[in-house]
N, C-alpha and C positions, 0 to 999 in steps of 0.2 A: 526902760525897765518898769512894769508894775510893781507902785511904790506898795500896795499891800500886799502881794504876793512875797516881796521882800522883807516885808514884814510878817508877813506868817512865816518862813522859812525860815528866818532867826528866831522865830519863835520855838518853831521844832526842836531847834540846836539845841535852845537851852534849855526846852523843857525837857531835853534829853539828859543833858547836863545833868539837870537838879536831881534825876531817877539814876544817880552814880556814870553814867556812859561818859566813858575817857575817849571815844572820838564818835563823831554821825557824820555821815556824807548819804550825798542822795545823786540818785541815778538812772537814767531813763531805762524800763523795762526792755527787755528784747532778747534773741539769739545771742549766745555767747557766740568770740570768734573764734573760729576754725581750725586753730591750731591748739586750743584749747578743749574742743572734742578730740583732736587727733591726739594730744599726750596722753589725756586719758584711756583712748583705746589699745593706742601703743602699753599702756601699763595695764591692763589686763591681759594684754596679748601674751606680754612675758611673766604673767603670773604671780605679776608682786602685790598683786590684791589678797593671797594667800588665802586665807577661809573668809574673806571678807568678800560673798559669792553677790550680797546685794548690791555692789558697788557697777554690775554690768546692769541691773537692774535699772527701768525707767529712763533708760538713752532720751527719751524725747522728752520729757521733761528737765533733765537736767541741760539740753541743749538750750530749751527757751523756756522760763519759769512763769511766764504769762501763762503758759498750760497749767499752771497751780491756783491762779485765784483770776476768774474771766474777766478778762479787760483792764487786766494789771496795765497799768503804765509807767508804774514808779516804782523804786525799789530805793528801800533807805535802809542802811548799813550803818550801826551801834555796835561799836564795842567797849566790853568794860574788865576794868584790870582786876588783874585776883593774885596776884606777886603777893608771897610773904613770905620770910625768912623758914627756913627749914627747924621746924619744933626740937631737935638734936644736932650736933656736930655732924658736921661731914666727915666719912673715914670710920665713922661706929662699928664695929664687928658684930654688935648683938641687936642692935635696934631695928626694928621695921621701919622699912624706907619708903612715902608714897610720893606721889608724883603731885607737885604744888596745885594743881586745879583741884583734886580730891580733896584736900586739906577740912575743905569745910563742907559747905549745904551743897545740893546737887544743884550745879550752875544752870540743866534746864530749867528746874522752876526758878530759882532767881533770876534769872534774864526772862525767863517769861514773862514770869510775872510784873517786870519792869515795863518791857516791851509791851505786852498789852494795854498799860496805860497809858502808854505813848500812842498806840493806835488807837484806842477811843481816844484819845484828844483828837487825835486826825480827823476821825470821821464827823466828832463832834463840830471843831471849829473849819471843816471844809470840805464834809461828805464824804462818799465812794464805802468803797468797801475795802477790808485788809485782811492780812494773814501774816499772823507771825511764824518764823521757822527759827528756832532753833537747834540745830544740828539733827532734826526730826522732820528735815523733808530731800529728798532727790534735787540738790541746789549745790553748785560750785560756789559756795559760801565766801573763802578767800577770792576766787574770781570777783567779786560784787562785790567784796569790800575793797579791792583794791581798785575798781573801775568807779568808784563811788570817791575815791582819792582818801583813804581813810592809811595807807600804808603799802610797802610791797611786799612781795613776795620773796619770803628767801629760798637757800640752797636747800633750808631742812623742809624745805614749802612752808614753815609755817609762815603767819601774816606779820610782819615786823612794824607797826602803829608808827607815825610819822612820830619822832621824837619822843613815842615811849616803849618800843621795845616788843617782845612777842607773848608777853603773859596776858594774853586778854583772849577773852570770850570774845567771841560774832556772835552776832544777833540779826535777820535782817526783819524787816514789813515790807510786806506787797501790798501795794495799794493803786486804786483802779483809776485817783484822779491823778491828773500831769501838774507838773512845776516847770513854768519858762526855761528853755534854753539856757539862755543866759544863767538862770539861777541855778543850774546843776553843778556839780562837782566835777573837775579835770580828775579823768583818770591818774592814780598818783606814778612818777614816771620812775627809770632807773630801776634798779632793784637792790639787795643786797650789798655791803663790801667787798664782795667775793675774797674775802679771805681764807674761806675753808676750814676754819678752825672746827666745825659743826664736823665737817666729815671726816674731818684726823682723829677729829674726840669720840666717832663714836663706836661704842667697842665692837658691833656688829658688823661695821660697815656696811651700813645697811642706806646711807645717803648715794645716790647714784643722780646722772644727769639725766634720768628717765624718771624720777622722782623716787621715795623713800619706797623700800624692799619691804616690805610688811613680813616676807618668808624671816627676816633675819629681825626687822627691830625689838627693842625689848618690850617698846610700849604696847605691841601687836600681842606680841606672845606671852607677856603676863596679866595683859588685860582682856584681848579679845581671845584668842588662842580657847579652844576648848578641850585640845588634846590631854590625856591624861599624862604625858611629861612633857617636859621640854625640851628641844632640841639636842642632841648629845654636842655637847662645847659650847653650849649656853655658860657663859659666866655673867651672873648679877652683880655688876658691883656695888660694894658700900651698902649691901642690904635694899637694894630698890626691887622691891616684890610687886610693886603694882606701879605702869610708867616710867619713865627712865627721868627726862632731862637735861640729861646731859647737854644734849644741842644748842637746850635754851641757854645753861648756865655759861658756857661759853664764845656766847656769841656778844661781839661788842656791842651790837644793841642794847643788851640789858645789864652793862656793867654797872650804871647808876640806877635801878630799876628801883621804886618807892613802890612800899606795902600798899594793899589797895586799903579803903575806906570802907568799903561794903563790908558790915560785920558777918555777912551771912558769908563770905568766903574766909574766913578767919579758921586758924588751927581747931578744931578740937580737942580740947584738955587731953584725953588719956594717948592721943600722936604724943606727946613726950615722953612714956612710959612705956609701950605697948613693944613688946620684942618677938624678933621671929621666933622662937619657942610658943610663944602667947600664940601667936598662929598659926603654926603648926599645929598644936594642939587645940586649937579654936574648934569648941559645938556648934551647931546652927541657933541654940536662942542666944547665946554673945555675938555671933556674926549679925544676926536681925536687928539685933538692939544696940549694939554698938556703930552699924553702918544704914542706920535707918534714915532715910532721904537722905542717901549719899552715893556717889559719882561709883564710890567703891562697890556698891552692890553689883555692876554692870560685869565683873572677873566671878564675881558664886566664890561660896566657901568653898566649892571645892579647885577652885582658880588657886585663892588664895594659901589655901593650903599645899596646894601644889609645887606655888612658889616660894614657901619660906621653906619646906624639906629640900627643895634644888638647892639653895643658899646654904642651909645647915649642910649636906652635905660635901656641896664642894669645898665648904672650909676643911674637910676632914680629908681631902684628896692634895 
C-alpha cells in the first residue's frame, strides 16, 4: 500500500469531517450494475415516476456518470445529517407540518457549498478535475453512496447511514484522478431490517417492492405535484403540507437519531408558530420572504396553499 496515498485519503475523511459530513466513502467511477438500470426502467414502465417525466431523461448518463465530468475515475460520497426535533407536537390539528430536511437553509447550497471545498482541497493537494452534484445532476446518488460503503439502502429506498440512520443529505464529487485499490471503500453489504414498519406506516401505501409510488406518496404530491388539487382520498396527516416522514420516523434506524450540528439546517423561528390558516391565506411577498433560500420554495405558493386548504378541509369532513 502507498503510504501517502493513505495518507491523503485519511486526509480527505477528515477534511470532510471537519466541513460537518456524518460519513465519506470513496469509489471507483464506472457503469452502474444492470439490475439497477433495470429497476429503474421497470419504475417508469409502471408509471410511479408520476409527473416526475425528467426521471426517464439522460438514460446514459445516469447508467455511467463518467459521461458527466471526462475522465472521471473516482467518485466520493459525503453525507451530512440534518435530524431535528419537530419545532411543534406531533398530533397538532392547527399547525403547519414540514418535512425535517426543509426545516432550515436549502440543503443545495449548504452541501455545496461544503462540498466544493472539499473538492478544491482535491484538486489542490492531488490535481485532476471535479464536479460536485448535488441532487442537480442525472446520478443514482443512493446507488454511489452505497457502492462507496457509506450505508444501504432501505425498503423506503431512502439511504440508511451505517450507524446513523436515514436523515442525511448525499453529496457526491467526481473527480478524474484514481485512489489504489486497495484504498476504496467495500461496497456497504446487507440492507435494511426488513421489518416493514415503513410500509404498514405509510398512509398512502405508496412503498411497493418496485420502489416508492410517487402516483400515491405524500412527499410527491405536496411537494412536486403541480396539479391544482389533490388526489380525491388524499388524507394529510397531522398537518404535513409539505413532505410527509412518516417512513423516516418509524424506522428503527433512526430511533436514537441526534440533531445535526450544522446550524444552517436548524428550525426556523416562525416553523413554531406558523398554522395552516397562515397558509392558506399566505400572499406571494410572505411566501418569498419567509421561504427565501429554502427547500420549500421547490411546492410555489401556490403548492402550498393547495395543501393546507386540502388539510382544512378534510377536518370539516
Amino acid at each position: 500500500m502507498n503510504s501517502e496515498c493513505f495518507r491523503w485519503t485519511e486526509s480527505l475523511r477528515n477534511h470532510a469531517r471537519r466541513l460537518g459530513a456524518s460519513a465519506v466513502g470513496i469509489t471507483e467511477a464506472g457503469p452502474v450494475a444492470d439490475d439497477t438500470d433495470l429497476r429503474l426502467k421497470q419504475w417508469l414502465e409502471a408509471g410511479m415516476n408520476a409527473g416526475m417525466s425528467y426521471m426517464a431523461n439522460h438514460s446514459e448518463l445516469r447508467h455511467d456518470p463518467r459521461r458527466l465530468l471526462e475522465g472521471a475515475q473516482t467518485i466520493v460520497a459525503v453525507t451530512f445529517n440534518y435530524y431535528n426535533p419537530l419545532p411543534h407536537p406531533t398530533g397538532s390539528d392547527t399547525m403547519a407540518r414540514f418535512a425535517r430536511y426543509a426545516l432550515g437553509d436549502d440543503y443545495h447550497d449548504i452541501v455545496r457549498a461544503r462540498l466544493e471545498i472539499l473538492a478544491r482541497w482535491m484538486r489542490v493537494t492531488a490535481g485532476g478535475e471535479t464536479r460536485v452534484t448535488v441532487d442537480t445532476a442525472p446520478i443514482h446518488e443512493r446507488y454511489w453512496a452505497r457502492k462507496a460503503g457509506v450505508g444501504v439502502i432501505g425498503r423506503n429506498t431512502m439511504l440508511i447511514v451505517n450507524g446513523g440512520g436515514s436523515y442525511h443529505f448525499i453529496g457526491l464529487i467526481l473527480w478524474t484522478g484514481a485512489v489504489p485499490a486497495e484504498l476504496l471503500d467495500q461496497p456497504a453489504t446487507g440492507s435494511c431490517l426488513g421489518c416493514g414498519r415503513c410500509e404498514r406506516a405509510c398512509p398512502a401505501g405508496a412503498i411497493t417492492a418496485m420502489g416508492v409510488d410517487a402516483r400515491k406518496c405524500h412527499s410527491y404530491l405536496t411537494v412536486e405535484s403541480r396539479d391544482e388539487r389533490l388526489p380525491d382520498g388524499t388524507r394529510l396527516p397531522d398537518g404535513r403540507l409539505y413532505g410527509c416522514d412518516i417512513c423516516q420516523e418509524v424506522c428503527p434506524h433512526n430511533s436514537d437519531a441526534r440533531p445535526t450540528e450544522i446550524s444552517g439546517f436548524k428550525p426556523r423561528g416562525f416553523f413554531k408558530n406558523l398554522t395552516l390558516t397562515d397558509v392558506a391565506e399566505m400572499d406571494q411577498p410572505t411566501f418569498s420572504a419567509l421561504f427565501r433560500r429554502s427547500a420549500v420554495k421547490r411546492a410555489k405558493l401556490a403548492g402550498l396553499r393547495r395543501n393546507a386548504s386540502h388539510i382544512l378541509n378534510q377536518k370539516k369532513k
